[in-house]
C-alpha positions as CSV (number, residue, x, y, z in Angstrom):
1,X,147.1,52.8,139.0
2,X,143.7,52.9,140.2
3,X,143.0,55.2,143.7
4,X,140.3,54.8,146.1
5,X,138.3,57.5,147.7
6,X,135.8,57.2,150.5
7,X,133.3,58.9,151.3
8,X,130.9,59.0,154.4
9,X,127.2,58.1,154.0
10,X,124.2,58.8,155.9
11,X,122.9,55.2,154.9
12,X,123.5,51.9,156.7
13,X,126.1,50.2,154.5
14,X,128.5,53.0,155.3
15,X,131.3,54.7,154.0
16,X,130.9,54.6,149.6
17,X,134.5,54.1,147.5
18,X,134.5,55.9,143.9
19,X,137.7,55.2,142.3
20,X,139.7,57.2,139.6
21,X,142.6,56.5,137.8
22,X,144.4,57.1,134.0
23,X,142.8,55.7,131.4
24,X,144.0,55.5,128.0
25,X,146.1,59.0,129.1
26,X,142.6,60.7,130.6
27,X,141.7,61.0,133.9
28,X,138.1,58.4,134.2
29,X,136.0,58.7,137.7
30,X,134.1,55.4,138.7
31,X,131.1,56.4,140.6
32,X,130.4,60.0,142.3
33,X,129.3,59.5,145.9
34,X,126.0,61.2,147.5
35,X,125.0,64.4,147.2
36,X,126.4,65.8,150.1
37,X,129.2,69.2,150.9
38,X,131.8,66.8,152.3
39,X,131.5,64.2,148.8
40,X,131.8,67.6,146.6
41,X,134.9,68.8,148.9
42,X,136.3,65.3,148.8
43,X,136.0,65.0,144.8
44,X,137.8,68.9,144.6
45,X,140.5,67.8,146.8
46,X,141.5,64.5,145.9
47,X,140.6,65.1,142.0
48,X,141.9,67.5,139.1
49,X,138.2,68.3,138.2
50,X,139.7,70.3,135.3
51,X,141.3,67.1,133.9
52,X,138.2,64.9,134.0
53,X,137.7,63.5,131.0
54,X,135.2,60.6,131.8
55,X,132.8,59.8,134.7
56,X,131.4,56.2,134.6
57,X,128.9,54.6,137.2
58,X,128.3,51.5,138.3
59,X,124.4,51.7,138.9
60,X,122.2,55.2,139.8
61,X,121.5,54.1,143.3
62,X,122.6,57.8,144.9
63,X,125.2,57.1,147.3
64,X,127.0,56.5,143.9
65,X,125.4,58.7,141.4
66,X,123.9,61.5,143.7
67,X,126.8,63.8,142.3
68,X,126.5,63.1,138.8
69,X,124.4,66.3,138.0
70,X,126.8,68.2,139.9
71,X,129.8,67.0,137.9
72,X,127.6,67.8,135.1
73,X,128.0,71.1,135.7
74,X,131.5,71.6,137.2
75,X,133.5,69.3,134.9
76,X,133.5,68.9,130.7
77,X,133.7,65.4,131.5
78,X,131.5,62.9,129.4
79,X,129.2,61.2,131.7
80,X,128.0,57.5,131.4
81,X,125.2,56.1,133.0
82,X,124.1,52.2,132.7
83,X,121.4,51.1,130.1
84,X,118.9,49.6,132.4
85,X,119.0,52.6,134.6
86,X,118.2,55.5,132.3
87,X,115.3,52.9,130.7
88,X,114.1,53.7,134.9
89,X,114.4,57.5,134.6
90,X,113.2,58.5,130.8
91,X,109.9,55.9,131.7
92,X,109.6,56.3,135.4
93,X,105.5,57.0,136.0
94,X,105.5,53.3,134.0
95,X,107.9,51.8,135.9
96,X,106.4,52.5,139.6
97,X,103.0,52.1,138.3
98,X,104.0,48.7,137.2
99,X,105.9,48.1,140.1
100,X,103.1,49.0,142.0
101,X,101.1,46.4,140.3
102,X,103.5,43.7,141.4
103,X,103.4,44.7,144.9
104,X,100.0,44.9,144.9
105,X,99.5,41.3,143.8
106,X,102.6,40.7,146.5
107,X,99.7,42.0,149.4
108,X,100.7,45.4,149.9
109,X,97.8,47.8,150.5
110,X,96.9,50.7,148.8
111,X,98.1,53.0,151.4
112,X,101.6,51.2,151.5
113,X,102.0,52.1,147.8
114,X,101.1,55.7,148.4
115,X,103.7,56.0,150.7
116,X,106.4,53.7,148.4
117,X,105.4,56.5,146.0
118,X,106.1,59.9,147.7
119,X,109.6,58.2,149.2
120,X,110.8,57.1,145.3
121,X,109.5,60.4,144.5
122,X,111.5,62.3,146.7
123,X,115.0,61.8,145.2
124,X,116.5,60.0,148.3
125,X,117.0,56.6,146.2
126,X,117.3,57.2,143.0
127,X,118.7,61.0,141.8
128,X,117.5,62.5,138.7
129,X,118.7,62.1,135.0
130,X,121.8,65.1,134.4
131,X,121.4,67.1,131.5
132,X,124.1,65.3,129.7
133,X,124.6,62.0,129.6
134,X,126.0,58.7,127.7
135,X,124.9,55.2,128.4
136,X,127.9,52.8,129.6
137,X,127.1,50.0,127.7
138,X,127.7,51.7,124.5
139,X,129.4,54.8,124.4
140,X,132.5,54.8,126.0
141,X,135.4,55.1,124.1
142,X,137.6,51.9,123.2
143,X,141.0,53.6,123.8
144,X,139.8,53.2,127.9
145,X,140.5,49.7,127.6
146,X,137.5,48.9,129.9
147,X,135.1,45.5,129.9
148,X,131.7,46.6,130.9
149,X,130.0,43.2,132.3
150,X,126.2,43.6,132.9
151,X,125.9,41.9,136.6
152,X,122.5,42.0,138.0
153,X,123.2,41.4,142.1
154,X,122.0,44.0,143.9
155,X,119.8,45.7,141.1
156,X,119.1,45.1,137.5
157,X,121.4,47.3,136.1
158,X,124.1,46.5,138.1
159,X,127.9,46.9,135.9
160,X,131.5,45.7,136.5
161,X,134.1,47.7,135.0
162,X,137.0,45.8,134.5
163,X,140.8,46.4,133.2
164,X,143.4,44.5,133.0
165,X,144.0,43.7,136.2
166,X,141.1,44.8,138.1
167,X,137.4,45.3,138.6
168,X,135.2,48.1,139.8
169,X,132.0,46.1,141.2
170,X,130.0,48.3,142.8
171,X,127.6,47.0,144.7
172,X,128.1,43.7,142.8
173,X,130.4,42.1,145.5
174,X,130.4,43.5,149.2
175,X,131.8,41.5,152.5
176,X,129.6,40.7,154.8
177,X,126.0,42.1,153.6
178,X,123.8,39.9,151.9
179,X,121.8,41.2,149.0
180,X,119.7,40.2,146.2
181,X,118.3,41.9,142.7
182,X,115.5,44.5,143.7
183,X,111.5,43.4,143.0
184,X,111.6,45.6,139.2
185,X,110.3,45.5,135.6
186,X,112.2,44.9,132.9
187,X,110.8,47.7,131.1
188,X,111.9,46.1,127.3
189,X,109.5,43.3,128.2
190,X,107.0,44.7,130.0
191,X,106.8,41.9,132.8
192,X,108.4,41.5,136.7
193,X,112.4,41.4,135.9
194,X,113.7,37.7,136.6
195,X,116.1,38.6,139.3
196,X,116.6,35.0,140.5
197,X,117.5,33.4,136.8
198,X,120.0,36.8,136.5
199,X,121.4,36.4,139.5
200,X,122.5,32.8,139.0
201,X,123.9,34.0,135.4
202,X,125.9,36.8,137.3
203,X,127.6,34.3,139.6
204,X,129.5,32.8,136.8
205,X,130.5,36.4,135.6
206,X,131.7,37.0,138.9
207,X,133.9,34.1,139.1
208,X,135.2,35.2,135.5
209,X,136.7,37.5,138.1
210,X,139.1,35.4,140.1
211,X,142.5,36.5,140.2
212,X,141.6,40.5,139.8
213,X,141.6,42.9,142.2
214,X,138.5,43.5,143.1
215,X,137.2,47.0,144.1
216,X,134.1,47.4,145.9
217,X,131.6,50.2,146.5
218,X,131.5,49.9,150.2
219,X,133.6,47.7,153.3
220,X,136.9,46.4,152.5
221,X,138.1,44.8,150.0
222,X,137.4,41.6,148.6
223,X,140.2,39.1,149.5
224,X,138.3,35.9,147.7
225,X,135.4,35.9,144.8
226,X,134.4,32.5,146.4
227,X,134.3,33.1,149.5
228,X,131.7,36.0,148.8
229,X,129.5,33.8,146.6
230,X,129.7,31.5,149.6
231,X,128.6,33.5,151.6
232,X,125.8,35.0,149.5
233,X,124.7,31.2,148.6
234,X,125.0,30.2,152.6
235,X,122.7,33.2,153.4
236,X,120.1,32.6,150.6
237,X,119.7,29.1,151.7
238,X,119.2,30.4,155.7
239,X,116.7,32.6,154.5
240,X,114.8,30.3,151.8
241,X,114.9,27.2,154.6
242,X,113.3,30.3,157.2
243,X,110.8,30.9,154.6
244,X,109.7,27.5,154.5
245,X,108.1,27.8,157.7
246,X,105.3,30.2,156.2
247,X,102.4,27.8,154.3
248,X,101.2,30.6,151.9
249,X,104.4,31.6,150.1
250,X,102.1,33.6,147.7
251,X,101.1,36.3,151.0
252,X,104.3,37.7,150.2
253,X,103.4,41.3,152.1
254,X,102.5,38.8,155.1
255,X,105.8,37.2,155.3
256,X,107.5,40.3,155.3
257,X,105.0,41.4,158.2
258,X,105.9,38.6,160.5
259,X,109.5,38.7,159.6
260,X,110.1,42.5,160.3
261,X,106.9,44.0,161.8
262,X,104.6,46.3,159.8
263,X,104.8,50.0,159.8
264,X,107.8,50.8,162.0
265,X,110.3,51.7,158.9
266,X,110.1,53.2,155.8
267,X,108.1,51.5,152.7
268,X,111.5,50.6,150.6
269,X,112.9,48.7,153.3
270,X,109.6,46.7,153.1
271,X,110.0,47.0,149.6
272,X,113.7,45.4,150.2
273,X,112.5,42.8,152.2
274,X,109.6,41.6,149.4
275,X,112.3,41.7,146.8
276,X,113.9,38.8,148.9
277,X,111.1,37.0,149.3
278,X,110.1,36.7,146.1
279,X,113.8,35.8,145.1
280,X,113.9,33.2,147.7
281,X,110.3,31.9,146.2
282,X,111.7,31.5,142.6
283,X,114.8,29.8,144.3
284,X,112.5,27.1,145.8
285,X,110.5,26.6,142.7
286,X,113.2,25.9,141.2
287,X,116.5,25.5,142.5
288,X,118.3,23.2,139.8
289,X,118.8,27.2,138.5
290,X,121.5,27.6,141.1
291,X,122.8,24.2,141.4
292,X,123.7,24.5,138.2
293,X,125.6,27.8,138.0
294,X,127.4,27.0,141.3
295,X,128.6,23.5,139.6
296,X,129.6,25.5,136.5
297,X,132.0,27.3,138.9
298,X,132.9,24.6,141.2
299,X,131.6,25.8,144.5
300,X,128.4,23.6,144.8
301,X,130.2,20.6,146.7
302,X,131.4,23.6,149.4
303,X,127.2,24.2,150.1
304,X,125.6,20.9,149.0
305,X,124.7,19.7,152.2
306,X,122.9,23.1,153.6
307,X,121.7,23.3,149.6
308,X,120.1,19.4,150.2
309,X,118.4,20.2,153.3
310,X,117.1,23.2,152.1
311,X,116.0,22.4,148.5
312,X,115.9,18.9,148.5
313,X,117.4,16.2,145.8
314,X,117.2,17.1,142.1
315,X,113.9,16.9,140.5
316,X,115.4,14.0,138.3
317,X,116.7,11.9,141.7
318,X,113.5,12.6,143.5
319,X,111.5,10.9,140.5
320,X,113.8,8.1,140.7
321,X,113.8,7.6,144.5
């Protein structure tokens, strides 16, 4: 049996769930919460700390990592951390300075990258690498009986656990909030991580899904898989046929600026919002990417007619007509 706990959050999305149950007759911790008194009192009370054999996390965003270090240090529990994510830590200078290339070719200014980097500098994203640690993808042991399923959707290193009946998701499938994979390198490569063309190969992972219980990092549970892709794809296509408007789609710092005002908030929120632009930009280029995963899956015939007016016919019928 697998048991929720909830913790508050400082951050707009709300409360974070971590989960815990036995696994393979050892006591496994999915996700940590922020690092905050009342997550470290909540993980004591609800938790035999001494029985801990295994802490696994979705992605190292810190309202579901931030205690990792900490458990580190309380627990002898192995700790697990996703590939993608510890590539961002052990090469981080070559990550933001490549990052800050892309959003400098995006239109953001000098200045705005100063202050991108002091804020990922500062720990309130991302938290540091623990002394210890094992990568997810890997290392964990088979007797767990857990499918690890690499699902970029909200970041690139974004994991599903899954047993036999269920699915930790993370941040992977949320009601109600509309996200996309970050702006990011793919540091094996080199070159701007394709978070459109991952994000369409995630859908049909997530509707591997259907018929699990699914349980999510934040909000309530997730009655229907489909109806949260629908609901994702229905809010991409609002947002791409919004983006339309603009006639230089390559001033991506400029869209951002006349979507959500410049300088009122804090550079990663405009670093958010330029993540979405340029997903909705690759969407437009080419959205026979999407058509086709949603066909794969059987939900394009729910969105075709918002899909149409947004994107248009297939490049093959548009040569035709």
């Amino acid at each position: 049996m697998i048991r929720q706990h909830t913790i508050s959050t400082i951050y707009p999305v709300g409360p974070v769930h971590c989960y815990s149950g036995e696994l393979g007759g050892e006591l496994v911790l999915f996700d940590t919460g922020p690092p905050t008194g009342e997550a470290r009192e909540s993980l004591r009370r609800e938790l035999d700390l001494a029985r801990l054999r295994h802490v696994v996390v979705t992605h190292c965003h810190i309202d579901h990592c931030g205690l990792i270090s900490w458990l580190a240090r309380e627990t002898a529990a192995t700790l697990y951390l996703p590939y993608r994510d510890i590539l961002k830590f052990v090469r981080h200078e070559e990550r933001l300075a490549k990052l800050g290339e892309l959003l400098l070719a995006a239109g953001f200014d000098d200045k705005f990258l100063g202050d991108f980097r002091r804020e990922m500098a500062e720990g309130e994203v991302f938290p540091g690498l623990p002394e210890r640690y094992r990568t997810v993808e890997s290392d964990l042991p088979e007797h767990l009986g857990l499918e690890v399923i690499a699902c970029p959707g909200h970041s690139q290193s974004d994991l599903v656990l899954a047993g036999p009946h269920w699915a930790v998701t993370g941040d992977v499938l949320l009601r109600g909030i509309f996200q996309v994979p970050l702006l990011d390198i793919d540091l094996e490569t080199g070159r701007r991580f394709k978070n459109y063309r991952a994000y369409c190969t995630t859908l049909g992972k997530l509707a591997a899904l259907r018929g699990r219980q699914i349980l999510p990092g934040h909000r309530e549970s997730i009655v229907s898989i489909d109806e949260s892709i629908l609901f994702y794809v229905g809010k991409l296509l609002d947002r791409a046929a919004q983006l339309k408007q603009f006639a230089r789609l390559d001033d991506v710092a400029h869209i951002v600026g006349r979507l959500f005002g410049t300088g009122q908030r804090a550079p990663f929120f405009y670093y958010l919002k330029a993540s979405e632009v340029i997903f909705m930009k690759d969407f437009l280029s080419d959205p026979g990417q999407l058509r086709s995963a949603l066909e794969r899956i059987g939900l394009f015939q729910q969105v075709a007619e918002k899909f149409m007016q947004t994107a248009g016919p297939p490049a093959s019928a548009a040569t035709s007509a």
